[in-house]
Structures are given as C-alpha cells and as structure tokens.
C-alpha positions in Angstrom: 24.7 -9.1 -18.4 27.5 -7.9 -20.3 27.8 -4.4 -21.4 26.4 -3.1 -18.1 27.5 0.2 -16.3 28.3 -1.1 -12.7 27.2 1.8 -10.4 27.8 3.2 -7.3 26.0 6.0 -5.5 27.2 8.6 -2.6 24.2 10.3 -0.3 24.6 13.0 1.6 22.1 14.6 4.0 20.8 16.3 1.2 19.1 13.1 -0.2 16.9 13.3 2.7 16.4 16.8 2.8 15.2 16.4 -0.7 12.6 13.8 1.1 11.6 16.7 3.2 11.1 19.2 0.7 9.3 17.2 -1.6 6.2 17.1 0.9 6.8 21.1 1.5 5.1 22.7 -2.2 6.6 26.1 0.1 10.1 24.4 0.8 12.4 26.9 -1.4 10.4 30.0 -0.9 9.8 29.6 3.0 13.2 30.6 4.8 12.1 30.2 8.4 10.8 26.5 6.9 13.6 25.4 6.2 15.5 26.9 9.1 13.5 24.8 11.8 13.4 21.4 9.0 16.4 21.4 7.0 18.8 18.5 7.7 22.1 20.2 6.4 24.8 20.5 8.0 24.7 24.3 8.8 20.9 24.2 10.1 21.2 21.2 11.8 24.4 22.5 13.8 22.5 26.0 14.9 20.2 24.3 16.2 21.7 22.0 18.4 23.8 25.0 19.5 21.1 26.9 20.4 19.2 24.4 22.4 22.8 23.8 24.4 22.7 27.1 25.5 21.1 27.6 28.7 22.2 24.5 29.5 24.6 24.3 32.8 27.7 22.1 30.8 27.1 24.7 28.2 28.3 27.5 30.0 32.0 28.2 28.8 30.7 28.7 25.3 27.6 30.5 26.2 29.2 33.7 24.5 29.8 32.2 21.5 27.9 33.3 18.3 26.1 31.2 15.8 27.7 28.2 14.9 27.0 26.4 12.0 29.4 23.8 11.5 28.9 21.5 15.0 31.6 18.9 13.4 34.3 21.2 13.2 33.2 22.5 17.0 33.3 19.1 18.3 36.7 18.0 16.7 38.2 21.3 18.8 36.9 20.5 22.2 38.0 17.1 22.0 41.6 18.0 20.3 42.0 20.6 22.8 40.7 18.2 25.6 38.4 20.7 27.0 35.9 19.5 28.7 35.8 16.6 26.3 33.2 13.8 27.6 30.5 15.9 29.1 30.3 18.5 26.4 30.9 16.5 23.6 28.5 13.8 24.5 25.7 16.5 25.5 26.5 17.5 21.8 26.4 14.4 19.8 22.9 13.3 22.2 21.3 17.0 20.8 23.0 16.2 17.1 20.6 13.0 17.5 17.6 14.0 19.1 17.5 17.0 16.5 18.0 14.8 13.4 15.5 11.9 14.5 13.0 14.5 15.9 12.5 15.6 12.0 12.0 12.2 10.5 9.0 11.1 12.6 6.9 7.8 11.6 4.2 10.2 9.9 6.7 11.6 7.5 8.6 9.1 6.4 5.4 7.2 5.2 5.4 10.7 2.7 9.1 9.6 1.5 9.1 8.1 -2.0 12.3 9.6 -4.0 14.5 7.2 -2.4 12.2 3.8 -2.9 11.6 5.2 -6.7 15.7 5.0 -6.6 15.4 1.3 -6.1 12.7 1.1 -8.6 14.6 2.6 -10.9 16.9 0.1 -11.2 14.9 -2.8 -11.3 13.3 -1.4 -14.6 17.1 -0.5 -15.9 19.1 -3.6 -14.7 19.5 -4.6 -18.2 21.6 -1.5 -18.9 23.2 -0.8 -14.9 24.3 -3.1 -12.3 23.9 -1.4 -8.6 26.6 -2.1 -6.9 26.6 -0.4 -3.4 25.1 3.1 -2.1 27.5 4.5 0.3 25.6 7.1 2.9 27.0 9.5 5.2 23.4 9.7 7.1 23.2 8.5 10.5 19.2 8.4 9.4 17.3 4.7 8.5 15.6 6.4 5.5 17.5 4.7 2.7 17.2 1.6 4.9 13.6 1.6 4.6 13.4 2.3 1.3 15.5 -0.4 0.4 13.6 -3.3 2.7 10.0 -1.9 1.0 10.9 -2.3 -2.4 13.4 -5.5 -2.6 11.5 -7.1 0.8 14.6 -8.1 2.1 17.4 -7.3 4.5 20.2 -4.4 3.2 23.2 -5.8 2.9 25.0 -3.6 5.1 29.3 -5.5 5.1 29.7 -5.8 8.7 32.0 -8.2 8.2 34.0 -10.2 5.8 31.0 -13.3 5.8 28.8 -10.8 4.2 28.1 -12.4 0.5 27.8 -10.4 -2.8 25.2 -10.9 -5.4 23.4 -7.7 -3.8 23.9 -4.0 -3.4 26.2 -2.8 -0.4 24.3 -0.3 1.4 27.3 1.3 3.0 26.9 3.7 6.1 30.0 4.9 6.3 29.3 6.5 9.5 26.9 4.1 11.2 23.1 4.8 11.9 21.1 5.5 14.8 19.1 2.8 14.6 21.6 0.5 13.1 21.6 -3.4 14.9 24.5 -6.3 14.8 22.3 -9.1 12.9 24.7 -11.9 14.2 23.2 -10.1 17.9 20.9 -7.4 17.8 22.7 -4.9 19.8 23.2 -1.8 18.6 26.5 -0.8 16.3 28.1 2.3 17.9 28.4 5.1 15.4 31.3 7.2 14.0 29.9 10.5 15.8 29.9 13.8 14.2 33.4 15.5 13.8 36.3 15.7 11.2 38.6 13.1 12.5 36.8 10.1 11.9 38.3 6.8 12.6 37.5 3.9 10.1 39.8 1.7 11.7 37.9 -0.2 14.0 35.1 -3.0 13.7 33.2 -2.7 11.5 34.1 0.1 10.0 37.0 -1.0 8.5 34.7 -4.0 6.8 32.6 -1.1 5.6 35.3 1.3 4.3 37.3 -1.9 2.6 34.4 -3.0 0.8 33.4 1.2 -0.3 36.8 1.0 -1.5 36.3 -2.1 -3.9 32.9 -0.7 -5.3 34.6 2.5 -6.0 37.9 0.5 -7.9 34.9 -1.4 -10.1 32.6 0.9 -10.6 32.4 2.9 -13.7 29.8 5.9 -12.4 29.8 7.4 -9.4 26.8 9.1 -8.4 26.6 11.8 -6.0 23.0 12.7 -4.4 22.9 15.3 -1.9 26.2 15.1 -0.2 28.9 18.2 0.0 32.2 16.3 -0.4 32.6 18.8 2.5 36.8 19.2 3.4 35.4 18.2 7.0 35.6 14.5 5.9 38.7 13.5 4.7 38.1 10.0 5.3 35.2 10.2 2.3 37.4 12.0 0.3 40.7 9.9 0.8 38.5 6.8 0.0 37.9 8.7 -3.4 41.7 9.9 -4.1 42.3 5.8 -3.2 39.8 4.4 -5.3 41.1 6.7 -8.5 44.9 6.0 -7.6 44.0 2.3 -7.8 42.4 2.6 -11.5 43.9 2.9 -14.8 41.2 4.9 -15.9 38.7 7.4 -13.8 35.6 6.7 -12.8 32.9 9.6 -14.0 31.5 11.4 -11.2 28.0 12.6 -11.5 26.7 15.3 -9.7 22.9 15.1 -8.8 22.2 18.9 -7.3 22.2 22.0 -7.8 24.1 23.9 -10.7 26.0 26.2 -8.0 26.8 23.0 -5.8 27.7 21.2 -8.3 30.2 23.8 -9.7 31.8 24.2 -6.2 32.4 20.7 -6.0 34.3 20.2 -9.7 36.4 23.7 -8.7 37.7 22.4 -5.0 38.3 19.3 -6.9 39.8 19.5 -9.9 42.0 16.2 -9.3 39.0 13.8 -10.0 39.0 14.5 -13.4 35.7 13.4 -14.8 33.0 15.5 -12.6 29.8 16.4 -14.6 27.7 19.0 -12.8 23.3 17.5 -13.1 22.8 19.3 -16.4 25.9 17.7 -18.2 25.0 14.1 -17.6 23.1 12.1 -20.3 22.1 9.2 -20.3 22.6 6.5 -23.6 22.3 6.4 -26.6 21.0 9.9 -26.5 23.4 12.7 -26.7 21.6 15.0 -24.7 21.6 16.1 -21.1 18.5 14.2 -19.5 18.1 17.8 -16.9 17.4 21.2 -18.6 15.9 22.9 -15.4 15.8 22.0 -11.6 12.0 21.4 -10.7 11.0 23.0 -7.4 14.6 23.3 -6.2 14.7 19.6 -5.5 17.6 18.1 -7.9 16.9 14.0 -6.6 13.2 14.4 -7.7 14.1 16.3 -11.0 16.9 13.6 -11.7 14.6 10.5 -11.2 11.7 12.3 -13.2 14.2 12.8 -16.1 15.0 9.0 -15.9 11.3 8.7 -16.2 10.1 7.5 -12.7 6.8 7.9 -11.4 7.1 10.4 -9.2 
C-alpha cells in the first residue's frame, strides 16, 4: 500500500520486564520485588554473582563486591585469559538458568503486551508495514507471541533462502531455545559479554538482513532496550544503517522520560531521537503519551495506540 511507514522495532530486556511487571499491581513500589524478578541487566548480573559465590571455581573472585554488570565481567576474564573456560562457562550456564527460571510456563500464559504488539499491526497495516523486530533477548517470549497471533512460524533469516513478504524477527544474539529449522538442533548463542562476534553462521545472515531493515525503514522503534555502550555491535549496526541513508531514520523511544533522555544525550549523532512523550502519531499533532501508567512505558504506549490491554 503506498504511503505506508515501513517500521522497524528494537527490544531490549526491558520489553519483557514490562511483561513481568504488568502482572505485579506492586511492581514499581516493591524494591525487594523487583530485586529477585527484574530481568535488567544490573539485577540479573547480581544475581548470578551471588549464586557463584560459594562455588569452588568461584573462588579467586570471592572478594569481589557486588557486580552488576556480568557482561563487562565476562569480557575481562576471557581478555585477560584467566581462567577463561571454566569460569566463564559456569557464568553464562547461571546467566541462563537465572533468566529462564523467571519466565516459567505459568507466567508467560499472563504475557499479553507483546501479542497486542502484533495485533496492533494487523488493525494498522493500512497506515505501517512491519518490517522486522530486532531483539537482544536470549528469551522465546516475542517468539510466542508472534506464533499465537499470526499462527505461523517467525521468520527468523538464518540464511540467505529465507523469503520476505513477512516480518524478520531478528535475535541478534540467538535464543535459548532457538532450533535450526533445516535440522532441529539447537543454534549456539552469542553469549553475554561486550565483544560480540556477528561474523559467523548465522549471525552474519541475521546482522545483514538488520542492516537492510534499518537502510528502509523510516521509524525505528525502541522498546525496553538501553542502547547500552556494552554492545557496540548494536550500535555500529545503527551508525551503519544512518551512514548508508540520505536522510535519518526517526528513532522512537518507548520508556521512560529519564531513559529516554539518557539515550538522546549519549547519542546525539542519531539526529532524530524522540523521547515516549514527543512521539505522535498522524494526522494528529499531539503526543499520543501524557503520563507513564504504572511505570510500565510498553503498556502505556500500546494503550495510547488504543489496544486492548
């Protein structure tokens, strides 16, 4: 259809942990709730840390303090080759167990925000055209959102047979539960840490064909996800993507004001960044979000859109 916006959306473990929250009414007043739930980065790395200690190929680190960033951690012992494979696996296998532990069966029949996603653009795909979502999370959540709602397979470019004429659903880094259709066996993932290599099968399928959405693309959507200065791959795929363009693609920001802000001041070369309560949506001239509802930007965002949630 002509005229149409052809969009692309970026999810960060926050799109889950909005997932999470949205079943918690206590979620953003309960500290020690979010401590032992919260999928970020910063919780999800204390943890881990603190269930290594004690542990017996724990032991040169066992004085170290609170550590909330378990990428950064990892990327040290193995450039420093200290201990590397029995520390580092030991890490990534509690990095795993932590994150899958939280997203049991139970709860994710509770998960909506990300199906109502979908939804949303089957009732707009007169106006939009979704052309990939590009995840960071290891998780299957956006997976099984996807096969619930369009009762198919994701699309997931594992390799150059892979045909268009549906949404990408891009994970960057792999997934845990994520299966070779040609075989079934499992895809290895790109394991937590700041050097990530996109270079080998398929990853660099995946990362080519991010690249091309982002080139197309006129809206960049941004649900949940940091743009953290850990992942450089991420954000050389965006410096590519604008470097390739004659124009920039807008960048929309669905979180919170203070995150949002962050992001558009550490990045001030991506010159069209709209924090949630900038972005409108056309013909009307007026910033669809006017307060964050219960902390959770995803669920405010798709209300404002008007989705059933």
């Amino acid at each position: 259809m002509a005229g149409r916006k052809r969009i692309v959306y970026l999810l960060g473990a926050g799109a889950t942990e909005a997932e999470i929250s949205n079943i918690y009414p206590t979620w953003s007043t309960d500290g020690i709730l979010q401590s032992k739930q919260s999928l970020t980065l910063s919780s999800v790395s204390k943890r881990v840390c603190d269930a290594a200690h004690g542990e017996r190929w724990f032991k040169d680190w066992e004085s170290s303090k609170v550590i909330s960033d378990i990428e950064l951690f990892i990327s040290l012992i193995k450039n420093n080759r200290v201990d590397t494979t029995r520390t580092v696996k030991k890490l990534q296998e509690l990095f795993e167990r932590d994150i899958c532990s939280r997203l049991s069966a139970t709860r994710l029949k509770k998960f909506y925000l990300h199906k109502a996603l979908f939804e949303l653009h089957k009732l707009t795909e007169d106006r939009e055209e979704l052309v990939s979502i590009i995840s960071l999370n290891y998780d299957n959540v956006l997976d099984d959102a996807y096969r619930k709602v369009n009762f198919v397979e994701p699309n997931y470019s594992l390799s150059p047979d892979d045909h268009k004429g549906k949404p990408f659903l891009l994970k960057l880094h792999g997934g845990f539960s994520l299966l070779d259709p040609k075989n079934g066996k499992s895809i290895p993932i790109i394991p937590p840490g700041t050097n990530k290599n996109y270079l080998e099968l398929p990853y660099n399928f995946i990362w080519g064909r991010a690249l091309d959405s982002l080139i197309g693309c006129n809206i960049l959507r941004v649900i949940g996800c940091s743009m953290s200065v850990n992942d450089l791959g991420l954000l050389d795929l965006l410096f590519k993507a604008h470097l390739a363009r004659e124009t920039p693609f807008e960048i929309q920001l669905i979180m919170s004001k203070e995150s949002g802000e962050s992001i558009r001041d550490r990045y001030g070369f991506f010159p069209d960044i709209k924090i949630i309560f900038e972005i409108e949506e056309p013909p009307i001239k007026v910033p669809l979000v006017g307060k964050i509802i219960d902390g959770n930007a995803f669920k405010t965002w798709l209300q404002a859109r008007q989705m059933p949630c």
